[in-house]
N, CA, C and O atoms as CSV, one atom per row, in Angstrom:
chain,resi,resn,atom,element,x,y,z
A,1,UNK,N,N,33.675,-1.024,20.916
A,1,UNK,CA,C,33.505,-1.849,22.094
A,1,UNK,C,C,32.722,-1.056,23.141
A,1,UNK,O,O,33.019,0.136,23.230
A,2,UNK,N,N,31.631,-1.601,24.064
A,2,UNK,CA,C,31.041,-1.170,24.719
A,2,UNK,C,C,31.884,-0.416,26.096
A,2,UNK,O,O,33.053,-0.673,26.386
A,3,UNK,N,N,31.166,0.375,26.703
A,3,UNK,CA,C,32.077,0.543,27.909
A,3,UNK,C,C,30.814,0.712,28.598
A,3,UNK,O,O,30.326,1.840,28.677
A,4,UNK,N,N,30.294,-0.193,29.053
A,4,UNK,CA,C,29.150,-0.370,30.341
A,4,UNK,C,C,30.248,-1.212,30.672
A,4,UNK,O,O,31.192,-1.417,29.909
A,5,UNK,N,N,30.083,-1.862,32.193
A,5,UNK,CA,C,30.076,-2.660,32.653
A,5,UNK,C,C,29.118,-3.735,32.857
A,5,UNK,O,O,28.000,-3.624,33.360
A,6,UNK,N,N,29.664,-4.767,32.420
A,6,UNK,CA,C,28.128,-5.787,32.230
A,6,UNK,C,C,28.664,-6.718,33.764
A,6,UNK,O,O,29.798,-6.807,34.234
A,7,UNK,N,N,27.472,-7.268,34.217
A,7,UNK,CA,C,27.051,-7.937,35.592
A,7,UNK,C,C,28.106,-8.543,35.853
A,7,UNK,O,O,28.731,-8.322,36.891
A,8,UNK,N,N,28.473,-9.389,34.978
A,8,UNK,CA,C,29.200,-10.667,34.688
A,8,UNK,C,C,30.756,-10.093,35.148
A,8,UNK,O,O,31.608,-10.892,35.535
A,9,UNK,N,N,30.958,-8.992,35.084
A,9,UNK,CA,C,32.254,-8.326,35.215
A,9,UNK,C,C,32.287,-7.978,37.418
A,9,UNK,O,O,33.249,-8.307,38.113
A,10,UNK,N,N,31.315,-7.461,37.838
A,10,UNK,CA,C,31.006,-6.996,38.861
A,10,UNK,C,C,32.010,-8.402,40.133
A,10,UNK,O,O,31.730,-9.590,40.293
A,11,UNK,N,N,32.661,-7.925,40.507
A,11,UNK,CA,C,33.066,-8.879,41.472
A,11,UNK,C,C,32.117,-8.724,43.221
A,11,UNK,O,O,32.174,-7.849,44.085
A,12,UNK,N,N,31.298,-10.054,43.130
A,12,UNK,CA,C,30.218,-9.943,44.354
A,12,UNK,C,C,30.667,-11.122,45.479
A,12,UNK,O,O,30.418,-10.920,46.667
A,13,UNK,N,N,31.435,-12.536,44.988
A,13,UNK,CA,C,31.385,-13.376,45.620
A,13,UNK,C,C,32.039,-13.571,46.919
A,13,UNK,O,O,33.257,-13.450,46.791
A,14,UNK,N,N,31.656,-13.845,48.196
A,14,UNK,CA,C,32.460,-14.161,49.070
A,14,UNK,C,C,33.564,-14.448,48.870
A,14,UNK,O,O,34.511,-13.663,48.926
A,15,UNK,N,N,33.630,-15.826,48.557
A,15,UNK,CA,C,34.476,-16.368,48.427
A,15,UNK,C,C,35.853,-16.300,47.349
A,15,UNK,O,O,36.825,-17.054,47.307
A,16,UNK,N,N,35.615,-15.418,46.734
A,16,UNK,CA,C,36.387,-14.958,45.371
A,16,UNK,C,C,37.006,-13.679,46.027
A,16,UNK,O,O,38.119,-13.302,45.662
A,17,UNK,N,N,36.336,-13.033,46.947
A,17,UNK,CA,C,36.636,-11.715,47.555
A,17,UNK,C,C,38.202,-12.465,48.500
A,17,UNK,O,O,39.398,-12.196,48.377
A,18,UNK,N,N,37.400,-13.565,49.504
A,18,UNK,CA,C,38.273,-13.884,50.649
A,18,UNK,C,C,39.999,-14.440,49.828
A,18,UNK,O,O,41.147,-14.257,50.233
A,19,UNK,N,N,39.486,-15.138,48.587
A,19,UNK,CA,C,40.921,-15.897,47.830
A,19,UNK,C,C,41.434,-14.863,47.536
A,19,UNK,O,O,42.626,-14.850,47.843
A,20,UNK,N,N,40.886,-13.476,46.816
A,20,UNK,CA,C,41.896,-12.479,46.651
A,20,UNK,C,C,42.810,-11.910,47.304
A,20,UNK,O,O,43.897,-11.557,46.847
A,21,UNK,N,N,42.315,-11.750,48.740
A,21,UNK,CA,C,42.775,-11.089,49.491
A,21,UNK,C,C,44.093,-11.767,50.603
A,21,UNK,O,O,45.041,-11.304,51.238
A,22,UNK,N,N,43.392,-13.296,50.337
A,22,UNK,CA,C,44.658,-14.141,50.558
A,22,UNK,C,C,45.504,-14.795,49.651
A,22,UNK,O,O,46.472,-15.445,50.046
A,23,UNK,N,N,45.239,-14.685,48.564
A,23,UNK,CA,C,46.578,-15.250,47.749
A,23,UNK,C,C,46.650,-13.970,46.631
A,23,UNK,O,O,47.603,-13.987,45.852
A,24,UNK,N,N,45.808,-13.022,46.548
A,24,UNK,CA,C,46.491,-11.567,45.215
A,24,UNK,C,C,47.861,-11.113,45.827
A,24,UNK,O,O,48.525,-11.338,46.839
A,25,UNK,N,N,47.930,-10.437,44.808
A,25,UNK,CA,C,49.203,-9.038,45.060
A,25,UNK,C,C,48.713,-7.965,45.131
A,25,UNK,O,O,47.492,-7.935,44.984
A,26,UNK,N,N,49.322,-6.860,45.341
A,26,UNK,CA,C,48.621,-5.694,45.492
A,26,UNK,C,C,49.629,-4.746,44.787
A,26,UNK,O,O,50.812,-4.998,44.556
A,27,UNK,N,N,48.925,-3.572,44.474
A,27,UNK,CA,C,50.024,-2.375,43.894
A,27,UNK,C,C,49.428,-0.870,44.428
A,27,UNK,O,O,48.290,-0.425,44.274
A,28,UNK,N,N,50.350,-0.374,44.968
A,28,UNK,CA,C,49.624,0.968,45.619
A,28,UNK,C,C,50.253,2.441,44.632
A,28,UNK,O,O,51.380,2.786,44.278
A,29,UNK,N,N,48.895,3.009,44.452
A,29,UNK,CA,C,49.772,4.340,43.786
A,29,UNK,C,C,48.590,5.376,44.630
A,29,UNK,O,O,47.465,5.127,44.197
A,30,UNK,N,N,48.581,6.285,45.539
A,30,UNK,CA,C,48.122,6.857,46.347
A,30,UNK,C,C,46.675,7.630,45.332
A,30,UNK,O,O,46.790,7.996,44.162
A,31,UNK,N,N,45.635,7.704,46.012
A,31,UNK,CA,C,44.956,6.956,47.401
A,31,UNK,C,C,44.256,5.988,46.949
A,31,UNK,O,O,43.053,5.809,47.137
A,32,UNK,N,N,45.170,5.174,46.186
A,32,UNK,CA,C,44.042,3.779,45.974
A,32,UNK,C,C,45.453,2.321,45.681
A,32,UNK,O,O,46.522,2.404,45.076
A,33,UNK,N,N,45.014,1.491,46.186
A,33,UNK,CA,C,45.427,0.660,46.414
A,33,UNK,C,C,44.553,-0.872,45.588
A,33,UNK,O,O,43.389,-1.145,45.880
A,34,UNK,N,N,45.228,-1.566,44.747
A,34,UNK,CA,C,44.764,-2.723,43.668
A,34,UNK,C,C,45.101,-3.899,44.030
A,34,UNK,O,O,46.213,-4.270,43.654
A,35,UNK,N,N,44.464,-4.629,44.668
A,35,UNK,CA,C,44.580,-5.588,45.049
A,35,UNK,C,C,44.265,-6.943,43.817
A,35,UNK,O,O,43.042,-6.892,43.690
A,36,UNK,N,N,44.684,-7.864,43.069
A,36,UNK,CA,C,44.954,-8.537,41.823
A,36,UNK,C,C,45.019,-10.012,42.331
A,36,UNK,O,O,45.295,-10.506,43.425
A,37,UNK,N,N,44.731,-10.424,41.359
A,37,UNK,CA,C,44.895,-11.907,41.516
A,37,UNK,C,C,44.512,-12.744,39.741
A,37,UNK,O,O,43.434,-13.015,39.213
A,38,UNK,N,N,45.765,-12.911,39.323
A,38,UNK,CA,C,45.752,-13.753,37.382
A,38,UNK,C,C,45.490,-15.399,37.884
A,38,UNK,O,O,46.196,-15.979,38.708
A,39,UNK,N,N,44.575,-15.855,37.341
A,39,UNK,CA,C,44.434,-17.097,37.214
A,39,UNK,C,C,44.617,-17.437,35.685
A,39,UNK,O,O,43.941,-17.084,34.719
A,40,UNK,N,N,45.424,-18.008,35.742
A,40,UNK,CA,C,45.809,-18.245,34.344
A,40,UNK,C,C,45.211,-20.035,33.704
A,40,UNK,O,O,45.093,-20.449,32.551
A,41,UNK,N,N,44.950,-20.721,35.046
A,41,UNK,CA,C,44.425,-22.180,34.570
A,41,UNK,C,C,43.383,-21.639,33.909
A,41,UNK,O,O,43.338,-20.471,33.520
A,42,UNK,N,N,42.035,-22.946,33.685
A,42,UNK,CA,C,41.019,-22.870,32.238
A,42,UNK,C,C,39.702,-22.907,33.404
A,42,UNK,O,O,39.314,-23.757,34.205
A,43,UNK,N,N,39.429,-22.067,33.183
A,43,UNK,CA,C,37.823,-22.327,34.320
A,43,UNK,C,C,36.817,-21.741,33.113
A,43,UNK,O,O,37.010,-21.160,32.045
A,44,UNK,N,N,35.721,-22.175,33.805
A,44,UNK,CA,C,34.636,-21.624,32.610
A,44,UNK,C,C,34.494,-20.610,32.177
A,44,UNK,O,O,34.157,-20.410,31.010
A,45,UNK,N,N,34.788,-19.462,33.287
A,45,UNK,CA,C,34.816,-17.933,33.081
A,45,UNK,C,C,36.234,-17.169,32.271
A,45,UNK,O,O,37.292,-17.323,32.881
A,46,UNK,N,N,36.285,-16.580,31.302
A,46,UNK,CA,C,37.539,-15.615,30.589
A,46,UNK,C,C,37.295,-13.926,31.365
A,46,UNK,O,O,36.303,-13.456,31.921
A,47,UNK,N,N,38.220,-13.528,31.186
A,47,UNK,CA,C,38.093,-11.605,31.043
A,47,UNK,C,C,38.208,-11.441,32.993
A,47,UNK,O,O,38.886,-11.957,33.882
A,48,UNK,N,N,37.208,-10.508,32.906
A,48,UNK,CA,C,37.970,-9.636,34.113
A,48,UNK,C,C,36.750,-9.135,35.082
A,48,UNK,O,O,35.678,-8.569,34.869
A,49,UNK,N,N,37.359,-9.568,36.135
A,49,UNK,CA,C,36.012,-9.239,36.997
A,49,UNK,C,C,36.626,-8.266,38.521
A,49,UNK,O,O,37.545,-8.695,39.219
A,50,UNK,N,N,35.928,-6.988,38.789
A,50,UNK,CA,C,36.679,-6.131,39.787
A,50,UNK,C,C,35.246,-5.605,40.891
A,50,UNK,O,O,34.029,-5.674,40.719
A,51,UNK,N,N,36.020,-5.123,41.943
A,51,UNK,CA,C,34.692,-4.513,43.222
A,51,UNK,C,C,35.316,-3.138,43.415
A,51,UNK,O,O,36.048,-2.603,42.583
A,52,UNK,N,N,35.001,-2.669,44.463
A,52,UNK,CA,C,35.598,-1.265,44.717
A,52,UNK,C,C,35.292,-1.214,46.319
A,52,UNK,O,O,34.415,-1.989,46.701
A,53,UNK,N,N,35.820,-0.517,47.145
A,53,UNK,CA,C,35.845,-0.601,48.254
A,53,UNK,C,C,36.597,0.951,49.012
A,53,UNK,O,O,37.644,1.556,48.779
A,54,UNK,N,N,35.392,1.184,50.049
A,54,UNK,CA,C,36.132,2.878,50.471
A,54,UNK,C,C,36.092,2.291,52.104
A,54,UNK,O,O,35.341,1.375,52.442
A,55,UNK,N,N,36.900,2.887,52.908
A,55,UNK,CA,C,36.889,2.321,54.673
A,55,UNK,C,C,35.864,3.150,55.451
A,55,UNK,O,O,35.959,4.337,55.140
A,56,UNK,N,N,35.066,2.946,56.217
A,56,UNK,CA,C,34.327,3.380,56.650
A,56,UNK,C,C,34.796,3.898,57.951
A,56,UNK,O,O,34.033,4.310,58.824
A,57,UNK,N,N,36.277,3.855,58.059
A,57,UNK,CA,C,37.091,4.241,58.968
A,57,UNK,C,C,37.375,5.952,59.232
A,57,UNK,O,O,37.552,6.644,60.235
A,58,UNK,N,N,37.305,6.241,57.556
A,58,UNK,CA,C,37.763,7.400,57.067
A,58,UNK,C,C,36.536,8.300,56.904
A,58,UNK,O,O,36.406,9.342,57.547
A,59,UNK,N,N,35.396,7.729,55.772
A,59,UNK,CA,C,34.230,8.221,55.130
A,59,UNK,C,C,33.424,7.591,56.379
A,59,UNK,O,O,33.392,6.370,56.536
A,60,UNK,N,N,32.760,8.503,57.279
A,60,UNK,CA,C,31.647,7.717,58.253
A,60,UNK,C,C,30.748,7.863,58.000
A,60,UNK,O,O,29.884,7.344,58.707
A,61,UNK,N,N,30.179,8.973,56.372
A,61,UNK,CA,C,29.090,8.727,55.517
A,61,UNK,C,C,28.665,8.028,54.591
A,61,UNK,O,O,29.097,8.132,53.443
A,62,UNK,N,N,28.028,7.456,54.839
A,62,UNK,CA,C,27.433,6.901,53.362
A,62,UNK,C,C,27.212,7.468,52.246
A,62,UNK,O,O,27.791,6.957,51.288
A,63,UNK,N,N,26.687,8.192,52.083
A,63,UNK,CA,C,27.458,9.467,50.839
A,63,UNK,C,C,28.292,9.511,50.685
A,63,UNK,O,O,28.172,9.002,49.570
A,64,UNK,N,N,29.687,9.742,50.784
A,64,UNK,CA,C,30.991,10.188,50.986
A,64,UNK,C,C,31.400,8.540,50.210
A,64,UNK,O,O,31.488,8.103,49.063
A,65,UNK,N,N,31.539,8.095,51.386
A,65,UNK,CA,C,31.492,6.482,50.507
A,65,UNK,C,C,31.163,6.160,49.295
A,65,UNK,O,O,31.930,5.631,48.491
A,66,UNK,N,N,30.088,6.438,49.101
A,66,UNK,CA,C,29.229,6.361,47.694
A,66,UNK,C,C,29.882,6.769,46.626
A,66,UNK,O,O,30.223,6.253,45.561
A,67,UNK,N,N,30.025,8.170,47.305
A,67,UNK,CA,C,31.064,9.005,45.916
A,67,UNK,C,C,32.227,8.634,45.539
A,67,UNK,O,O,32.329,8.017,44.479
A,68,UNK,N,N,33.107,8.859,46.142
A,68,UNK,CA,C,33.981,7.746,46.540
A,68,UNK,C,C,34.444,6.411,45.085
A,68,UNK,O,O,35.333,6.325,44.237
A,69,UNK,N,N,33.140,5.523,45.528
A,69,UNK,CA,C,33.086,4.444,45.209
A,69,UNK,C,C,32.520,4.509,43.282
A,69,UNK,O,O,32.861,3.875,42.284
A,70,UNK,N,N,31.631,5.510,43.520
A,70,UNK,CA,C,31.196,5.731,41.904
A,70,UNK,C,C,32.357,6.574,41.326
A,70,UNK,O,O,32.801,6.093,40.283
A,71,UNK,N,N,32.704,7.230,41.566
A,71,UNK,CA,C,33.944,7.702,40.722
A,71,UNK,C,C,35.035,6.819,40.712
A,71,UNK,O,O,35.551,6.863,39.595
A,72,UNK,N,N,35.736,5.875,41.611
A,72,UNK,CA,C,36.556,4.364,40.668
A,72,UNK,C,C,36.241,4.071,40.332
A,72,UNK,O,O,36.990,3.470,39.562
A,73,UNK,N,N,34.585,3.717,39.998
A,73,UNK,CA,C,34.273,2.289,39.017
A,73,UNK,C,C,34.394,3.474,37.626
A,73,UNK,O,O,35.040,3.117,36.641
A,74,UNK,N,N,33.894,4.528,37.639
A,74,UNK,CA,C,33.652,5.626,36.542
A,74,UNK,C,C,35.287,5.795,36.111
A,74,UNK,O,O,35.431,6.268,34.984
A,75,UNK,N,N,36.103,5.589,36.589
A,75,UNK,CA,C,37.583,5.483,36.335
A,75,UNK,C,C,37.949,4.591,35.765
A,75,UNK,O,O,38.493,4.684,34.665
A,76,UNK,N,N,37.819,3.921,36.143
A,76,UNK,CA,C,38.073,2.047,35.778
A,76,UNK,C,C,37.139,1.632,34.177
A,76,UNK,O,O,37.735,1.185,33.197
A,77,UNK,N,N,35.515,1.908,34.194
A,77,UNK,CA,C,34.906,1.841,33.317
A,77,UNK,C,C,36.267,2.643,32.148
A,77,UNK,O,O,37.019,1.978,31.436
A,78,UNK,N,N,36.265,3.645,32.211
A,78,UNK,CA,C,36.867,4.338,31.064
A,78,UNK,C,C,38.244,4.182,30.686
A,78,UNK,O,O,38.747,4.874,29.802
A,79,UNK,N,N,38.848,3.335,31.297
A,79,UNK,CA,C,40.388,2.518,31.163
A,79,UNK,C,C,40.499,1.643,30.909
A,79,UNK,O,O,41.652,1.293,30.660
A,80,UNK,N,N,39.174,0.436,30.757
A,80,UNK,CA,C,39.578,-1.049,31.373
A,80,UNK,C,C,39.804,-1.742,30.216
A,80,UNK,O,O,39.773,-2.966,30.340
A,81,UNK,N,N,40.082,-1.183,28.827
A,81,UNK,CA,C,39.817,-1.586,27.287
A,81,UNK,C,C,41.533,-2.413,27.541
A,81,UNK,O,O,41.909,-3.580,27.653
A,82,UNK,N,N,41.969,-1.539,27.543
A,82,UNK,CA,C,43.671,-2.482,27.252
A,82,UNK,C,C,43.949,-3.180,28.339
A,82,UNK,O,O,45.025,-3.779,28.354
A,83,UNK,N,N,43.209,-3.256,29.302
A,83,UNK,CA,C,43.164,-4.543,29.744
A,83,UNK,C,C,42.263,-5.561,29.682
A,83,UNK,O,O,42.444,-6.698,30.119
A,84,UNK,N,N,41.189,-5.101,29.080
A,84,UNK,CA,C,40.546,-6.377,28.696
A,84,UNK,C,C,40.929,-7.220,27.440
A,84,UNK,O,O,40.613,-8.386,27.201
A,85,UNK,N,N,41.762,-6.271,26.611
A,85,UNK,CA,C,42.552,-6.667,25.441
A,85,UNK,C,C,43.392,-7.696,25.618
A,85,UNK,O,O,43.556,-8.745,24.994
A,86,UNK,N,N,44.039,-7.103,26.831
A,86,UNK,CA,C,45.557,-7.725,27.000
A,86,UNK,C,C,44.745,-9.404,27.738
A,86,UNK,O,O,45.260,-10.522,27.711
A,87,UNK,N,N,43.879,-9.154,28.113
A,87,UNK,CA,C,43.068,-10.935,28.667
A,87,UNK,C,C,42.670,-11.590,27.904
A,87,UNK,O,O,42.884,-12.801,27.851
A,88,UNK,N,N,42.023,-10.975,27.164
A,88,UNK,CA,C,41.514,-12.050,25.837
A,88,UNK,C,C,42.437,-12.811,25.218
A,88,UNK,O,O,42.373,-14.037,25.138
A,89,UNK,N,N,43.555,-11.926,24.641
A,89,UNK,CA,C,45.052,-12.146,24.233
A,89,UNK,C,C,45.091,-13.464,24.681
A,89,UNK,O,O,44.862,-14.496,24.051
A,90,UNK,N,N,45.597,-13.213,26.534
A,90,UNK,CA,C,46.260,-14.395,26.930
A,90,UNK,C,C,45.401,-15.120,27.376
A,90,UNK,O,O,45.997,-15.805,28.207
A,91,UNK,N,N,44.025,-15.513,27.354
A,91,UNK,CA,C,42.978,-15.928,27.489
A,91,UNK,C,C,43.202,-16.211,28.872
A,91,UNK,O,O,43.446,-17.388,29.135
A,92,UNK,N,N,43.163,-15.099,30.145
A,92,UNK,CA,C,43.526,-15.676,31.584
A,92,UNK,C,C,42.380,-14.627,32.161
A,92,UNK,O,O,41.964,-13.685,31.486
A,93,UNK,N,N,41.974,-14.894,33.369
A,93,UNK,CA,C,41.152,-14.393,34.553
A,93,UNK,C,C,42.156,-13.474,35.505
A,93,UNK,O,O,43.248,-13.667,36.040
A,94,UNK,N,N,41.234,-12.397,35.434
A,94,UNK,CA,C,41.999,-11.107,36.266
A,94,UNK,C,C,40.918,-10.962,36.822
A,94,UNK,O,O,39.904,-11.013,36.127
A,95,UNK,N,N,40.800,-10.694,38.531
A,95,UNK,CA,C,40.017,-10.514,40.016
A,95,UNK,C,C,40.945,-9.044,40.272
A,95,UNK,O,O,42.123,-8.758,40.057
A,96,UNK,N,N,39.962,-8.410,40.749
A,96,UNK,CA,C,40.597,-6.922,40.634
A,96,UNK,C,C,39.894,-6.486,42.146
A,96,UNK,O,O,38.897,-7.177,42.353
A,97,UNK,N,N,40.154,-5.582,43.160
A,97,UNK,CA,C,39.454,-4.627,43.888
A,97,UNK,C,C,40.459,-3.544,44.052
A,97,UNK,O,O,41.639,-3.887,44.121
A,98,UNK,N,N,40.096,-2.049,44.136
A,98,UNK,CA,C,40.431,-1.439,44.644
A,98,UNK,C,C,39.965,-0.649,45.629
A,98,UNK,O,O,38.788,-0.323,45.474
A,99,UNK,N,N,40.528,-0.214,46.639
A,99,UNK,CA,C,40.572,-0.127,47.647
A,99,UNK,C,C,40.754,1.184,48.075
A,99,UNK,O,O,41.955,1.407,47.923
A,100,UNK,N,N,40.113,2.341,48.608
A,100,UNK,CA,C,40.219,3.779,48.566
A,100,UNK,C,C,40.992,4.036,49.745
A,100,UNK,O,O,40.291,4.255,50.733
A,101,UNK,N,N,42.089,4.069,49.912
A,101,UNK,CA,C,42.972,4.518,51.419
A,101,UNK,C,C,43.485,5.702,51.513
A,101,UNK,O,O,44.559,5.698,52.114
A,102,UNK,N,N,43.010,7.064,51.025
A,102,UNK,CA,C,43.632,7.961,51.120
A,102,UNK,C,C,42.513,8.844,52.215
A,102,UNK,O,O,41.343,8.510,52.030
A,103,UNK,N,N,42.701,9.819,53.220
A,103,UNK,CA,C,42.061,10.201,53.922
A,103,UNK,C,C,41.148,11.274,53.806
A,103,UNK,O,O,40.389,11.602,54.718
A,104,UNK,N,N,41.225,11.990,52.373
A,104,UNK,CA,C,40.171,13.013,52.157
A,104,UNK,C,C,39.860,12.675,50.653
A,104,UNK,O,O,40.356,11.758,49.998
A,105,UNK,N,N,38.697,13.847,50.135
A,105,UNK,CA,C,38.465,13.014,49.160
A,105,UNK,C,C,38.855,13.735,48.376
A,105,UNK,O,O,39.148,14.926,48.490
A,106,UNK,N,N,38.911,12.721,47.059
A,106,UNK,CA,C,39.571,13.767,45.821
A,106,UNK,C,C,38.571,13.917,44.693
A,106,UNK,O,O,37.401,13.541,44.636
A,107,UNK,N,N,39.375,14.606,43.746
A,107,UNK,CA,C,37.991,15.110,42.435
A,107,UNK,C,C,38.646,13.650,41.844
A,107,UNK,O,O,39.496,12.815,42.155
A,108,UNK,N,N,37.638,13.937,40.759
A,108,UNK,CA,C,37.304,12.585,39.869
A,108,UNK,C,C,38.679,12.522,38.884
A,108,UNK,O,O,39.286,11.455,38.800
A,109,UNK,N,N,39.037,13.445,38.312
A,109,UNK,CA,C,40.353,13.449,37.636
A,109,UNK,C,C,41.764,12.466,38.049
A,109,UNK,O,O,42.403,11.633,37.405
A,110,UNK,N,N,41.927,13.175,39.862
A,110,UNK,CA,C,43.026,12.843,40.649
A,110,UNK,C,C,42.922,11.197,40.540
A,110,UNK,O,O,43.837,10.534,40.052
A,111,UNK,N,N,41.517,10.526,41.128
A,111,UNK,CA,C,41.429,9.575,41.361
A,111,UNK,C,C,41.597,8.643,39.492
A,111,UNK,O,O,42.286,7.627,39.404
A,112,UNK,N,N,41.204,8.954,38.825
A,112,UNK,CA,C,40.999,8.654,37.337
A,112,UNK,C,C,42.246,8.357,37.189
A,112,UNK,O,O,42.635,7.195,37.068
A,113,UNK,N,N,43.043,9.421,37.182
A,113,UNK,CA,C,44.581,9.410,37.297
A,113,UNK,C,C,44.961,8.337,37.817
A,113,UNK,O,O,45.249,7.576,36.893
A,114,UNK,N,N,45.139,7.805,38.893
A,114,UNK,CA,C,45.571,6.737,39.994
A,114,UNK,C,C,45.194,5.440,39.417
A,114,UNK,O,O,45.820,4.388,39.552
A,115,UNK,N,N,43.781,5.675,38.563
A,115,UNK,CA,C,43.944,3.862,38.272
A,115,UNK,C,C,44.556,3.779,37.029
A,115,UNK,O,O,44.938,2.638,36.768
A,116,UNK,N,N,44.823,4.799,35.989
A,116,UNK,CA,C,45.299,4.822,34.765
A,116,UNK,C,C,46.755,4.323,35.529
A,116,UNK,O,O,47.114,3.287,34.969
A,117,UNK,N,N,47.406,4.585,36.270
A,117,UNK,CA,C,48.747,4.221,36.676
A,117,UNK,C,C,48.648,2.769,37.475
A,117,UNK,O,O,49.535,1.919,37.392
A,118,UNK,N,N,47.591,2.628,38.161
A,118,UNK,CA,C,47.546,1.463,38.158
A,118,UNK,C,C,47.254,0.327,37.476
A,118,UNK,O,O,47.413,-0.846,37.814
A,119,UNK,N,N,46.813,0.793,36.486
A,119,UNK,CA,C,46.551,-0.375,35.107
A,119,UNK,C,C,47.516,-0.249,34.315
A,119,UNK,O,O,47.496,-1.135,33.460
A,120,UNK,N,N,48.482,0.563,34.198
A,120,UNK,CA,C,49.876,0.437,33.573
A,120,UNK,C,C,50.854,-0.524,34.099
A,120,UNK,O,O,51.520,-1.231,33.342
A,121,UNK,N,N,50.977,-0.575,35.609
A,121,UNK,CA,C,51.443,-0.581,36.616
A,121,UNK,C,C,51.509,-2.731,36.296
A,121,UNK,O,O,52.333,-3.636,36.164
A,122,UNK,N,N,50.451,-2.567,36.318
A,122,UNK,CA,C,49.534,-3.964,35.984
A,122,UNK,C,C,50.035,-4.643,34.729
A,122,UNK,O,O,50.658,-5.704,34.687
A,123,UNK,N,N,49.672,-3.877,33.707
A,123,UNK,CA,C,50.218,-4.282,32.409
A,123,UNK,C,C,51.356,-4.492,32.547
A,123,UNK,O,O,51.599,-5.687,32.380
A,124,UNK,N,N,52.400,-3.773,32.830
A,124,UNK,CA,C,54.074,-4.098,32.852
A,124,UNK,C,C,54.130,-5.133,33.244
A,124,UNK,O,O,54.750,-5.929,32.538
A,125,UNK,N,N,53.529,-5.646,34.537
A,125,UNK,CA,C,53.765,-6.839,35.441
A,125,UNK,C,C,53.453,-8.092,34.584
A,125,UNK,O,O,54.089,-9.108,34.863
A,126,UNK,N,N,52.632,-8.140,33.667
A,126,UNK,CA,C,52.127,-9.164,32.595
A,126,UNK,C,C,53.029,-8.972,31.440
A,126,UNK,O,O,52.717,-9.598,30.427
A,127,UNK,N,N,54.289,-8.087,31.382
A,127,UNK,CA,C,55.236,-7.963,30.484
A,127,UNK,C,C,54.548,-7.577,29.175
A,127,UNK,O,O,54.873,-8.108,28.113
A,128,UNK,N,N,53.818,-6.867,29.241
A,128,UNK,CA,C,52.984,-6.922,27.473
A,128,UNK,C,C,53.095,-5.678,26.833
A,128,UNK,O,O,52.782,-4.710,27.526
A,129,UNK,N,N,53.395,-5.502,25.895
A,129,UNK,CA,C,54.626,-4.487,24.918
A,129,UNK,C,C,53.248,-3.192,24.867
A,129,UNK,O,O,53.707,-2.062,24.702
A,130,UNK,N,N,51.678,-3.251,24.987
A,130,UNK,CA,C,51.052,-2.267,24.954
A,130,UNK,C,C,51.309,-1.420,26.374
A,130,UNK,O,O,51.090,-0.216,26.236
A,131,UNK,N,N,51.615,-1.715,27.342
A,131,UNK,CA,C,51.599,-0.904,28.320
A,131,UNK,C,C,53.083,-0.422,28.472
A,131,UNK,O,O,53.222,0.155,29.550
A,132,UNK,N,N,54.617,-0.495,27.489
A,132,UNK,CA,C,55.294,-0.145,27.441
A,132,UNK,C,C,55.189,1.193,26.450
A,132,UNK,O,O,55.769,2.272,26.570
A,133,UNK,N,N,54.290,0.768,25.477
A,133,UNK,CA,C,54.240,1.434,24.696
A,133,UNK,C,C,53.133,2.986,24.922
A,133,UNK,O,O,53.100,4.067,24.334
A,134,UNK,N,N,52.669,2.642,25.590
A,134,UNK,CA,C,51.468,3.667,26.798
A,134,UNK,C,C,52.560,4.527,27.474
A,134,UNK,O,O,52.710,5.650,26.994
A,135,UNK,N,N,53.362,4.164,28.540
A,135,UNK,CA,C,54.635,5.024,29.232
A,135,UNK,C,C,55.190,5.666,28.648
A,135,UNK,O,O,55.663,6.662,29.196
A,136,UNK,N,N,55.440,5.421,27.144
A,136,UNK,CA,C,56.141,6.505,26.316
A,136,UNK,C,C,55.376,7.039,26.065
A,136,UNK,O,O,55.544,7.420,24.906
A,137,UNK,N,N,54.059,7.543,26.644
A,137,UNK,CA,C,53.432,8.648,25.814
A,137,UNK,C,C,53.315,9.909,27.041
A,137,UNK,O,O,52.840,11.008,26.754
């Protein structure tokens, strides 16, 4: 299975951004924060579509930001298999952002780390016996 991210995956839309953020859940495991939203009705689109997001509160560079921002998706790229598994499965739509809230920056590992727990984190919540079976390891 490929691990690019193809377009189709990239979450860009206004309006898909604004519904997440008012009707998702969220799960925090430090310094990143997953903001979710399962549509489980039948729309034309299947699988999984995510953004990434750093505060410009914290990072007042654009660089910093940048980096930041390419090392979650570079996190995410290299995790996102058992959950794209676990969608196909249940043939449902997963809207994903995460959200960088921690105040300095970290190496690529730390952060790598954080979404692997947050995609566990995730899986449990969908009750599905691969991400039980992941914790025991």
């Amino acid at each position: 299975m490929s691990q690019k991210i193809p377009k189709e995956q990239k979450l860009k839309s206004d309006n898909q951004i604004q519904f997440l953020f008012n009707k998702g859940k969220s799960i925090f495991f430090y310094p990143i924060k997953m903001q979710y939203y399962l549509q489980s009705e039948t729309t034309e689109r299947k699988g999984l579509q995510f953004g990434v997001s750093v505060s410009k509160k914290y990072f007042k560079k654009a660089v910093d930001r940048n980096e930041l921002k390419r090392k979650m998706r570079e996190g995410f790229r290299l995790n996102k298999t058992k959950l794209e598994k676990t969608l196909l499965s249940d043939e449902k739509n997963l809207v994903i952002m995460f959200l960088y809230v921690g105040k300095t920056k970290l190496e690529q590992s730390e952060i790598t780390e954080a979404i692997i727990v947050l995609i566990k984190k995730l899986l449990k919540k969908f009750n599905n016996p691969i991400a039980d079976k992941e914790a025991d390891l």
